[in-house]
C-alpha positions in Angstrom: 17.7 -15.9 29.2 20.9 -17.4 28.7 22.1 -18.4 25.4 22.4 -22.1 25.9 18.5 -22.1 26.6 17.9 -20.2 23.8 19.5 -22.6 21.5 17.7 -25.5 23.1 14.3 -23.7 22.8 14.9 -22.7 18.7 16.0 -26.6 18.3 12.7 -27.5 20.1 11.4 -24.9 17.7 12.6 -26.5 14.8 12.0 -30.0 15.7 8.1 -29.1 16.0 7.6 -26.6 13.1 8.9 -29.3 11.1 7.0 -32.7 12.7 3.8 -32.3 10.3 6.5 -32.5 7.6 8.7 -35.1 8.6 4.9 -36.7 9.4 3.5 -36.0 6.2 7.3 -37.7 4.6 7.6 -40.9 6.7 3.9 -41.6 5.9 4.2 -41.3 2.1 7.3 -43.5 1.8 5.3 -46.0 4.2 1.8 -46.1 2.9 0.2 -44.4 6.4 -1.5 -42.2 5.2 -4.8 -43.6 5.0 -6.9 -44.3 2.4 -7.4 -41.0 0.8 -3.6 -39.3 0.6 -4.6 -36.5 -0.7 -7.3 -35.5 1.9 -4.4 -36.1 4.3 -2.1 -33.6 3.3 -4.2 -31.0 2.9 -5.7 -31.2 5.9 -2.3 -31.7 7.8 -0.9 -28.7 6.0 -4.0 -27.0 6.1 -4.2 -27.1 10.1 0.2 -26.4 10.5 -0.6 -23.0 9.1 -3.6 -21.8 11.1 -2.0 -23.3 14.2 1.6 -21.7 13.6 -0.7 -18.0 12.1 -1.8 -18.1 16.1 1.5 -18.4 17.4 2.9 -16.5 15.8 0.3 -13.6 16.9 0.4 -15.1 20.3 4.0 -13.5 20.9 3.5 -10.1 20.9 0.4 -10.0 23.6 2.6 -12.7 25.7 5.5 -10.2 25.5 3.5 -7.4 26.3 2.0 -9.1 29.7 5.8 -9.7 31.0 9.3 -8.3 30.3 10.3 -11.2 31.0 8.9 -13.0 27.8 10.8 -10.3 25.8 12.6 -13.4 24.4 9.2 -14.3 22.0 10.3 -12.2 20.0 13.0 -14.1 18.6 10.8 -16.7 17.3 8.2 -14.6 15.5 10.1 -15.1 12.2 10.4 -18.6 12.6 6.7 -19.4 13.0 6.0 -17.0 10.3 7.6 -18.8 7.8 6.6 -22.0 8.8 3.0 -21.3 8.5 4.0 -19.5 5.2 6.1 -22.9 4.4 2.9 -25.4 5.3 0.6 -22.5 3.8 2.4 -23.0 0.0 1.9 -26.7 0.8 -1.5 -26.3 1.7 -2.2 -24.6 -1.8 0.4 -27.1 -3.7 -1.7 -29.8 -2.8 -4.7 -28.4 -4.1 -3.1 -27.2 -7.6 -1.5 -30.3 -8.3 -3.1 -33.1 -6.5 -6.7 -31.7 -6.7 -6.8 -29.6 -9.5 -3.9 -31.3 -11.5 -2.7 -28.2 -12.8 -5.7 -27.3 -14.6 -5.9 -23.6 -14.8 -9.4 -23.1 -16.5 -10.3 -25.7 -13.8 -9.1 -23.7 -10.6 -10.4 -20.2 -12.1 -13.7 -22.4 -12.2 -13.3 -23.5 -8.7 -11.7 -19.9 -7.2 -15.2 -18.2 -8.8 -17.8 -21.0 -7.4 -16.4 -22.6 -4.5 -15.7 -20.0 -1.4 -13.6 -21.7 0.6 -11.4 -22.0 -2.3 -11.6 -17.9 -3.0 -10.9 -17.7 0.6 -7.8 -19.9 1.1 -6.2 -18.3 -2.1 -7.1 -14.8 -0.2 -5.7 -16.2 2.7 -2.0 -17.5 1.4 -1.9 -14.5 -0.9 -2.0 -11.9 2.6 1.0 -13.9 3.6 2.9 -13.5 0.2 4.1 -9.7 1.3 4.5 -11.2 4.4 7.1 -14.0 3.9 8.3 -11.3 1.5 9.4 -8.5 3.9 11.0 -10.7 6.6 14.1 -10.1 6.2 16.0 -7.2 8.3 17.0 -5.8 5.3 12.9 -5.3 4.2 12.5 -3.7 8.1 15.4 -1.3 7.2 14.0 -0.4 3.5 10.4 -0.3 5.0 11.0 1.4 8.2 10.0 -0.3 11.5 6.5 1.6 11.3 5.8 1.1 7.5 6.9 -2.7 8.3 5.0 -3.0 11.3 1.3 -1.6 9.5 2.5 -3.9 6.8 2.7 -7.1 8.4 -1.0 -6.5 9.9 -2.1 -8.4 7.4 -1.3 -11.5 9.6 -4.6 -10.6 11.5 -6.7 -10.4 7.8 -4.6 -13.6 6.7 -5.6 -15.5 10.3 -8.9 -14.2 10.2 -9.3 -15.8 6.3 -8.0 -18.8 6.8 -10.2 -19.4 9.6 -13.4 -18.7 7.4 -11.8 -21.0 4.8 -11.4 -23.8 7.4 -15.2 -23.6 8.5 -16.6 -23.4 5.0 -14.6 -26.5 4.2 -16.1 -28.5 6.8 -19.5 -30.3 6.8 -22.7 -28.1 8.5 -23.0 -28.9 11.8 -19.1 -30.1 12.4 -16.9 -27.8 14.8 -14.0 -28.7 14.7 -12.9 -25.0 14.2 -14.3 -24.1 16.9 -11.4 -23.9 19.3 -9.0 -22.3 17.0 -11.7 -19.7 16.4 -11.8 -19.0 20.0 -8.0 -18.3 20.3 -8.2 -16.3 17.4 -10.9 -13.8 18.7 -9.1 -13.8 21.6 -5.6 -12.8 20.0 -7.7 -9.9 18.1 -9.1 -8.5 21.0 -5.8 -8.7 22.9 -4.5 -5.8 20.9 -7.2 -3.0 21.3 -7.5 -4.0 25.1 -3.6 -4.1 25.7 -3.2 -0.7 24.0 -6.1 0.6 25.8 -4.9 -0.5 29.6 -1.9 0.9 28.3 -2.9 4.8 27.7 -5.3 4.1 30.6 -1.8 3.4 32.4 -0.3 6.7 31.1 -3.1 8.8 32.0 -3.3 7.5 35.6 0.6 8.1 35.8 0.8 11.6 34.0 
């Protein structure tokens, strides 16, 4: 791919990691963001992390199907952080807009309310991972100590996902589709590595 399109596609990158953002902003400073705010934000945060968690696991299966998608893999890091970014924002909102900073009150809510217990389990998987994503953390780590490491996108997805269905009313599926792409990207792995040594065999 030529540089000048890869520019263009990381500014498109950019521009769209940080919309729910600039949304969430422009709506605060103009009263648009309905009637409860609060409710708002966390669910536009809320749904900017699961949806950038799956692209960012997208990449490696697309990459895998064609050498000519090698180019993914430049943007893993960027959608990494971003749903790491809207992640922190997600759980911001809920300390200090929900909880108000009460501490007894959020170890209350962490021990009775699951989807609480799961979100925190869910933003704490991506803490190493935000962590150690630097080149300097793949040179200290190693590329296969950083690569078992920063499987815990799959337990952070897979979290998050419980967290968004236990959060919703019985009967409402709105997760559904997202939980559908998810299963999807987990199976991608086993299958891809196993066409792969099925691949080797044949050729050997």
């Amino acid at each position: 791919m030529k540089h000048s399109h890869l520019i263009a596609l990381k500014t498109a990158a950019w521009i769209a990691c940080l919309y729910p953002f600039a949304y969430l902003v422009w709506g605060a400073f103009t009263n648009h963001l309905g009637i409860d705010q609060t409710a708002t934000i966390a669910f536009t945060t809320g749904l900017a992390t699961l949806r950038l968690l799956l692209i960012t696991l997208a990449i490696s299966p697309l990459r895998r199907l064609s050498p000519r998608l090698a180019w993914l893999i430049q943007f893993r890091r960027l959608f990494g952080l971003f749903a790491f970014f809207y992640g922190t924002l997600h759980l911001l909102t809920y300390v200090g807009l929900y909880a108000n900073f009460d501490v007894h009150g959020m170890i209350v809510d962490i021990e009775k309310r699951r989807f609480i217990t799961m979100g925190m389990a869910a933003w704490l998987l991506m803490v190493p991972l935000a962590a150690t994503s630097t080149s300097w953390s793949i040179r200290k780590l190693g590329g296969r100590n950083w690569n078992r490491l920063h499987m815990l996108i799959y337990a952070a997805a897979v979290c998050g996902m419980i967290h968004y269905w236990w959060q919703v009313k019985t009967g409402v599926l709105t997760p559904l589709h997202m939980t559908i792409v998810l299963a999807a990207l987990l199976l991608a792995r086993p299958v891809m590595a196993w066409l792969k040594r099925r691949k080797e065999r044949t050729v050997a």
